[in-house]
N, C-alpha and C positions, 0 to 999 in steps of 0.2 A: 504493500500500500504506500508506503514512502518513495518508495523507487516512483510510482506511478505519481504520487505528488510533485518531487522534483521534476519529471518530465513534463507535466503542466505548466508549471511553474516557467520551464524555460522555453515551452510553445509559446506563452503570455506575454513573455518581453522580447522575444523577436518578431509578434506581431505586433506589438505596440513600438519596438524598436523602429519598423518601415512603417508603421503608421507618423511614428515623429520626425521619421525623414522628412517624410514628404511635406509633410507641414513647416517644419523648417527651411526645406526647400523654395516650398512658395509662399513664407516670408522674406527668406533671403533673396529671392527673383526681385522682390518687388523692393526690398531695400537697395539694392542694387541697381534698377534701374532706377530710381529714387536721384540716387548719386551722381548715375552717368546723365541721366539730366540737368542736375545741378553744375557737373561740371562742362558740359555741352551748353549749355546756357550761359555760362557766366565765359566761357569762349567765345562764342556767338557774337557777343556784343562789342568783342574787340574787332573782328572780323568785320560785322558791319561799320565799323567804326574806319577800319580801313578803305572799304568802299565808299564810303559818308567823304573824306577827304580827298580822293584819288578825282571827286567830282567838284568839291570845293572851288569856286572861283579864283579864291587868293592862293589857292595852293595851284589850280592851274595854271595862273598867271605866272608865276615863279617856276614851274616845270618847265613851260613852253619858252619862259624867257629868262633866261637863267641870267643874262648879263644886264636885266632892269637895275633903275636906282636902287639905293638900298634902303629905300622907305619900305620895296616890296616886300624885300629877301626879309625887312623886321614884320613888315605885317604878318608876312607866311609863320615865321620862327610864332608870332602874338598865337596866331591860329592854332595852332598845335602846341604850344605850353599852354592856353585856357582847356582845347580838350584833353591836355592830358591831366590835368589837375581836375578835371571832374569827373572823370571816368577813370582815373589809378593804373593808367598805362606805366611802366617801367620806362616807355621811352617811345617817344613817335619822332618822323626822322624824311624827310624827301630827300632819294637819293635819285642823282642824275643818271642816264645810260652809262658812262662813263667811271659810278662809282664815288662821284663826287656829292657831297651831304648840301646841299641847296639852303636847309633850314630844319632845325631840330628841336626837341624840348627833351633834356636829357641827356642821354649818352650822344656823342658827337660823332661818332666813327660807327660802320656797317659792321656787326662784329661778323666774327670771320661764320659762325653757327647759322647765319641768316642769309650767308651769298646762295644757297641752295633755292631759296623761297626767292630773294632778286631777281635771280636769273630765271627762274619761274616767270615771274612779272612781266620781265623782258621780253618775255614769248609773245606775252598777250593775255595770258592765265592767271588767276589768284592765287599767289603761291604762300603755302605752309612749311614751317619747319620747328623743328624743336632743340632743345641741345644745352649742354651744363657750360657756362662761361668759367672765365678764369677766377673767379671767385668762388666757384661750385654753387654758384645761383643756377637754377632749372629756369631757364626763358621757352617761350611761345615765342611763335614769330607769326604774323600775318605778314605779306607784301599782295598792294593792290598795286595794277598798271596805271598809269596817265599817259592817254594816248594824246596824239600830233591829231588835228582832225583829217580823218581822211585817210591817217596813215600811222606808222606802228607807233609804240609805246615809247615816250620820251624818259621818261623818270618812275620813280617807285614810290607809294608811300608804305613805309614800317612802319607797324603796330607792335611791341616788343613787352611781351607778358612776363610779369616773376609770376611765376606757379605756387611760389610759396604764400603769396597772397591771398591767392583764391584758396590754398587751403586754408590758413590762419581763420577764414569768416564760415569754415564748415562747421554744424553742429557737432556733438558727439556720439560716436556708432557704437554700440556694443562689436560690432564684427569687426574684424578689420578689410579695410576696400583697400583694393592698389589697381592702378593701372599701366600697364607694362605696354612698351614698345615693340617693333619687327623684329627686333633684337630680345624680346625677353628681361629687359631693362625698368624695376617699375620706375616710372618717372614720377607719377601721382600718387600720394597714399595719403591717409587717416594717421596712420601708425609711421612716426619719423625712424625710427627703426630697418624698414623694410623698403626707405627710399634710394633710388640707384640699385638696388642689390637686383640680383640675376642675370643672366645674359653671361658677357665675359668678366664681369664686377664680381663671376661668382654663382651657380645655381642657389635655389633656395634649399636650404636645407631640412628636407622632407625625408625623413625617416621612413615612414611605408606610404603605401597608398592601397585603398581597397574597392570595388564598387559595389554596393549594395542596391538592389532594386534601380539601378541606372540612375544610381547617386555615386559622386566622387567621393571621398574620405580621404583623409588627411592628416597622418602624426607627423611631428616635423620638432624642430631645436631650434626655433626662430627667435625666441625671447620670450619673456615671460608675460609680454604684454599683449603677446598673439595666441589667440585659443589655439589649445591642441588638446584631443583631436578634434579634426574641425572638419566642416562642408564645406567642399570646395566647390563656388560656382561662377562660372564666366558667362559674356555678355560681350560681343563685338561691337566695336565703335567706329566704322569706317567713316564718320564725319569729321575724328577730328586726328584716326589715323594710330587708335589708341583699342586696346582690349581691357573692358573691367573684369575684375577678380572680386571672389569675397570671400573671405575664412569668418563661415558659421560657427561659436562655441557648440558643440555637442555632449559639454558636461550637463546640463538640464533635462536635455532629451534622457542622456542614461538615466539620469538621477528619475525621472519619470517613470521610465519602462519600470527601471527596479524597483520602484514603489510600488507600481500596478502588480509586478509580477510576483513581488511579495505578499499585499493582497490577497492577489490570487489563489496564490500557495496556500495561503494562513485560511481563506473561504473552503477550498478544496478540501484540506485538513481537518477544517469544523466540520467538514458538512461527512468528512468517511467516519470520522469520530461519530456525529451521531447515527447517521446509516448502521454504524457498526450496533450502536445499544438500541438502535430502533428495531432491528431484528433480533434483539431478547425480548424486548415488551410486545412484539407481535401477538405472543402466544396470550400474556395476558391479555392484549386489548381482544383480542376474539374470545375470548371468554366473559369480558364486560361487556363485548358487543351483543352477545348472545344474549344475556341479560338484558343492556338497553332495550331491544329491539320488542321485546316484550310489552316493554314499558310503553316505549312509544307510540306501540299502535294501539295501547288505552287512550294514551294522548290525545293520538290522531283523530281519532273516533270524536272525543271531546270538542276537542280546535275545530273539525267539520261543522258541529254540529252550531257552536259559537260565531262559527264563521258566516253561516247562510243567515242567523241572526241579525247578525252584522248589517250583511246586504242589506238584506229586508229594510233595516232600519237607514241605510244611506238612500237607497232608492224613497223612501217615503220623505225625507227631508228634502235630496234634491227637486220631487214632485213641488214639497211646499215650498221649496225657495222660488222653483219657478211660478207657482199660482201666486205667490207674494211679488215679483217683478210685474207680472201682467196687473195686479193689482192697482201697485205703485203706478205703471204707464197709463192706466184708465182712471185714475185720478189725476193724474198730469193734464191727460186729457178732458175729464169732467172739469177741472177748473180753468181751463183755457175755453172751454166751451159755456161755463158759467160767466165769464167776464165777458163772453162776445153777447152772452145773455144780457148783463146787465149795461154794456154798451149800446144793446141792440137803438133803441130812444135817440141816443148820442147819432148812430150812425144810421140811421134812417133819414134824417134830419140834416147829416153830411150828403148824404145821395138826393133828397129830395129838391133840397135849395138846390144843387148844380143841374139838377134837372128842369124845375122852372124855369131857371134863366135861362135853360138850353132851347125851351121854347116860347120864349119872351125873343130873343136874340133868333132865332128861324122866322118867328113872322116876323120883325123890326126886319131882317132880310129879305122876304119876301117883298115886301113893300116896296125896298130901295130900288129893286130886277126890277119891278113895275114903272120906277119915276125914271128908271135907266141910270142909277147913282150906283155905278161898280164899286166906288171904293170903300163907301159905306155899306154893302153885302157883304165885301170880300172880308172889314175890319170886324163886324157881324159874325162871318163864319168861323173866324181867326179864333175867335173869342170860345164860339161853339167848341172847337177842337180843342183849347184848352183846358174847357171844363169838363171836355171828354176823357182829356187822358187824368185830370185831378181823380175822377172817378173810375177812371180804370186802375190807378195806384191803390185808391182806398181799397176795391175789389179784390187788388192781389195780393194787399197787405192781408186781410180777411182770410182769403182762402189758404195762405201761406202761413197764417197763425194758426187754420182749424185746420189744419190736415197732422197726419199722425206722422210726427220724426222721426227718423231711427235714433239712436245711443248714440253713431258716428261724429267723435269732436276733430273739428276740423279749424279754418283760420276765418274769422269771423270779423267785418267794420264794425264797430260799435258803434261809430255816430250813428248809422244808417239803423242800426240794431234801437237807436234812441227815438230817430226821428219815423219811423214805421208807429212803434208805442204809441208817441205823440200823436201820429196821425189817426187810432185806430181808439184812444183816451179824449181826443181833441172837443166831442160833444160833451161830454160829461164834463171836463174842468170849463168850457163855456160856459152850461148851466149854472155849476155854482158859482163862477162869479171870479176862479181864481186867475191869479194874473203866473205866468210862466218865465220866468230868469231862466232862458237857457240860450245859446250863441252857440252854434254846431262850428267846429274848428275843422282840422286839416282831420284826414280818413285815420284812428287809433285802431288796429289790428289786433285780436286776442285769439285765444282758441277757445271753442266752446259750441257751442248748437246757437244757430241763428234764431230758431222759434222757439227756444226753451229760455235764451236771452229774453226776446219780445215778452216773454208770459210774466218772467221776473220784473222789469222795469213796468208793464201794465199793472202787476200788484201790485207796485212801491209807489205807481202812481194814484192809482183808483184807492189807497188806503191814505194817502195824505189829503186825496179830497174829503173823502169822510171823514177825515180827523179833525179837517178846520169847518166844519158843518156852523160850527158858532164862532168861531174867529171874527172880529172887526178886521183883521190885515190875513188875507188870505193870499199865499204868496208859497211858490212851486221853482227850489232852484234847482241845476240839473249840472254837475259839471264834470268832467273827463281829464285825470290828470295820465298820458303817456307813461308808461314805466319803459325798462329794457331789458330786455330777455336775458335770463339767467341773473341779473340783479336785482330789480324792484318789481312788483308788479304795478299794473296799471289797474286805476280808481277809478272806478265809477259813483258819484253821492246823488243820493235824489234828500232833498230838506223841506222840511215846510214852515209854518207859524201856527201849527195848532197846538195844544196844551201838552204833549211831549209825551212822554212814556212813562207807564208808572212803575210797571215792573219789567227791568229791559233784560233781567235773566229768562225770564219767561216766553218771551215773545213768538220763540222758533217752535215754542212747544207745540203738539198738536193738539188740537181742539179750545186753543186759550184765546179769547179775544176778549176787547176792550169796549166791545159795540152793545148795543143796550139790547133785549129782546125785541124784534120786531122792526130794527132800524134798517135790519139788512139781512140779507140772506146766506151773509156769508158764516163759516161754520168754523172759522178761527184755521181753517190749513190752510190757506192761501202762502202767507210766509215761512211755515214748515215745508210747502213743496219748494217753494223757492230756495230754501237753505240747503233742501236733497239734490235740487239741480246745480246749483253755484259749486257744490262739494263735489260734483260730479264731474265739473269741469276740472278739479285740482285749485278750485279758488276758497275764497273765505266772503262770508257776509255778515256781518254786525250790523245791529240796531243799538243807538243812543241818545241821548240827550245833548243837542247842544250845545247846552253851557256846560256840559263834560268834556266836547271835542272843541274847547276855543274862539264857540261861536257865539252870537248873542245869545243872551238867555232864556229863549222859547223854541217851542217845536222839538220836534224829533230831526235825526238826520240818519239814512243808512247809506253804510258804506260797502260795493263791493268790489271785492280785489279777485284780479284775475290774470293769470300767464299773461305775456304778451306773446304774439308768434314772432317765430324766429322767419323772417324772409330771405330767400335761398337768390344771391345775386346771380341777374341773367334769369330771372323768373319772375312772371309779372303779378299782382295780386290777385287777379281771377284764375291764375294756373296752382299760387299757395293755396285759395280757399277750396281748388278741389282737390287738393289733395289733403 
């Protein structure tokens, strides 16, 4: 059993072993080309920088005329000491066909590492070169041509890079990066260490090498500042004539695998451990089971019989939860259809009067066709058609209140949810006399049932006129304060001036009202359905007093708060309220 545990054990971290490869692998790809970015980039710009001057006016005027005054030869020299001072060139430099320096910022002489890239230029090509000066500075070399117009290249300009620069401003790599030349030479590295080494300076000093899973490995005697053993992985750089390298630590990886595959081991070993006492209590547990099994189908027996129980009793509640919703909806409904009752006076009276004048205004028209007076018909008919569609809103406000809603809350205008109310309340606060504080503002948006809105504000209106029945200032305010979705909600208040509320815990109750026998037909649920509908929607509605909420000291005021909708930009308000 041991035998068979260590052999897991070392299946475990050779396959976590190539699983860390590869993951290591393609972090190190990607830190690696990270690099050769950064350092192709930060090349790049000396390069155009060479091109950027080889076009320059003052530098062409000094190629092409090398024997100008010498205001030129200092403008040209101005020109290229300002760009080399802002861009941290080592040295920019016009040299003539002939090898001669025209005008410099910097070193004064073509070093000898850069006639490769001149002579380049010379041709007509953008010439590159690299090379260790006599100081053991690592230079770049850009040379761009300045041609004759018409005809070949008169002069060069260098771009002349310390390398050591551009590393000094690299971050810090856990790996080490180098990039090495045709010659195996790194020229580039992270690690000062491993710089100039290889090539004829010397191989690197790599101890073994292995491939696993078509990964390279790497022990080596390089320093103590360079992971061993390490992943080794390359990246060709034919832009700037350069190969990147990167030696990945693979101390983590082991340290990994051997954890998992210690784990492993140590899981394997619990688990033959109990395997091993689980087949001594076999014998017992078949002997309890034989026992249980007895037992349980007394159990069973019991639990069935409990069980159908059960049902019984879910199926009979879900029954009455549903004959309690149909309930609830046919009450919603009876009091939506009691207020169009106690309207009806109100709006007969709104239909009737548009209807008179609709035939007072047909004969006045008739008359006018008869004296031949078109524009007093046509002002006649104008008139007609307005008062036809006034009564065709009331109509649909009407049938739009009495028809049955589904539950579905959707994005709802409230003004319009306000002023429907109004128009379908409008007979009744005429008759008594009350006067209406309300100014309908820009469209407020909420979620909620549009004719289960209408039912709510008809009750909060049709109970403030009854409330100031005896009031001397009878007065009806209505205002809308905007909230914003997911912070405030948005307010709705309706207020009046009649004698206020006496008990405003009570109010939502069912069956409680304040109204005298006989005064009215209502039966005290009108604000209890209201309070089921408002909660319905995820809002709140309170009844208070006034001089509770800050305001003068009479009347009642309720307040209801409700979501505002959230509008979906690039969607208009009639595509939110259907959805």
């Amino acid at each position: 059993m041991f035998v068979a545990v260590v052999a897991f054990g070392l299946l475990v971290f050779g396959l976590s072993f190539r699983a860390g490869l590869d993951q290591a692998s393609a972090r190190g790809a990607s830190d690696l080309a990270l690099a050769s970015d950064r350092l192709t980039t930060g090349l790049q710009r000396y390069r155009e920088l060479a091109v950027f001057l080889s076009d320059h006016p003052t530098v062409w005027a000094r190629a092409l005329s090398p024997d100008q005054s010498a205001d030129v030869a200092r403008a040209a020299t101005d020109v290229l000491q300002n760009l080399a001072d802002k861009t941290g060139a080592h040295s920019l430099m016009l040299v003539a066909r002939d090898g001669t320096v025209l005008a410099a910022a910097g070193e004064q002489t073509l070093p000898k590492g850069a006639q490769a890239a001149f002579n380049r230029a010379m041709s007509g090509a953008l010439g590159v070169a690299h090379f260790v000066d006599t100081d053991q500075q690592r230079r770049y070399v850009f040379a761009a041509p300045v041609f004759d117009p018409g005809g070949p290249a008169r002069a060069a300009v260098i771009v002349n890079v310390n390398i050591g620069l551009l590393e000094w401003g690299w971050p810090t790599e856990p790996s080490a990066i180098y990039f090495t030349d045709d010659y195996g030479v790194v020229f580039v590295s992270n690690r000062s260490e491993l710089v100039l080494r290889g090539g004829l300076a010397g191989p690197m000093p790599v101890t073994a090498r292995r491939q696993i899973s078509g990964h390279d490995l790497w022990l080596h005697e390089a320093g103590p500042y360079i992971p061993s053993p390490a992943l080794h992985i390359t990246q060709p750089l034919p832009v700037v004539g350069l190969e990147a390298e990167l030696l990945m630590d693979l101390k983590p990886v082991i340290a990994l695998s051997s954890l998992q595959a210690g784990m492993a081991s140590a899981l394997a070993l619990v688990f033959a451990t109990f395997w091993f006492f689980a087949r001594e209590r076999r014998r017992t547990l078949a002997e309890a089971n034989t026992r249980l099994e007895a037992r349980v189908a007394t159990r069973t027996q019991a639990l069935e019989i409990a069980n159908r129980d059960l049902t019984r009793e879910v199926t009979e509640r879900l029954e009455a939860e549903a004959r309690l919703k149909r309930v609830q909806a046919d009450l919603v409904q009876a009091g939506k259809l009691s207020a169009l009752g106690e309207m009806s006076a109100g709006i007969s009276h709104e239909l009737n009067q548009p209807l008179m004048a609709i035939r007072s205004f047909a004969e006045n028209a008739q008359a006018f066709l008869e004296r031949d007076n078109a524009a007093k018909a046509a002002e006649n008919l104008g008139r007609i058609s307005e008062l036809a569609r006034r009564m065709g809103r009331i109509i649909k406000n009407l049938r739009a209140f009495a028809r049955q809603e589904s539950e579905t809350i959707t994005n709802v205008e409230l003004t319009a949810v306000v002023e429907a109310a109004l128009e379908m309340t409008l007979g009744k606060v005429a008759r008594a006399g009350v006067t209406l504080d309300w100014t309908p503002g820009e469209p407020v948006w909420v979620r909620g049932g549009e004719v289960r809105l209408q039912q709510v504000v008809m009750n909060l209106l049709s109970n403030a006129v009854d409330a100031m029945s005896d009031s001397p200032d009878k007065r009806i305010e209505i205002r809308i304060s905007a909230g914003q979705a997911g912070v405030t909600p948005t307010r709705l208040t309706v207020a009046d001036t009649g004698p206020g509320i006496a008990e405003p815990d009570k109010i939502f109750d069912p069956f409680y009202t304040t109204k005298e026998v006989g005064a009215s037909e209502g039966m005290g649920l009108g604000l209890s359905i209201s309070y089921g509908l408002i909660q319905s929607f995820g809002g709140r509605i309170r009844g208070a007093n006034r001089a509770q909420e800050g305001h003068p000291p009479k009347g009642a005021i309720f307040t209801i708060e409700l979501i505002p909708a959230r509008l979906t930009a690039g969607l208009t308000l009639a595509q939110e309220a259907d959805e």
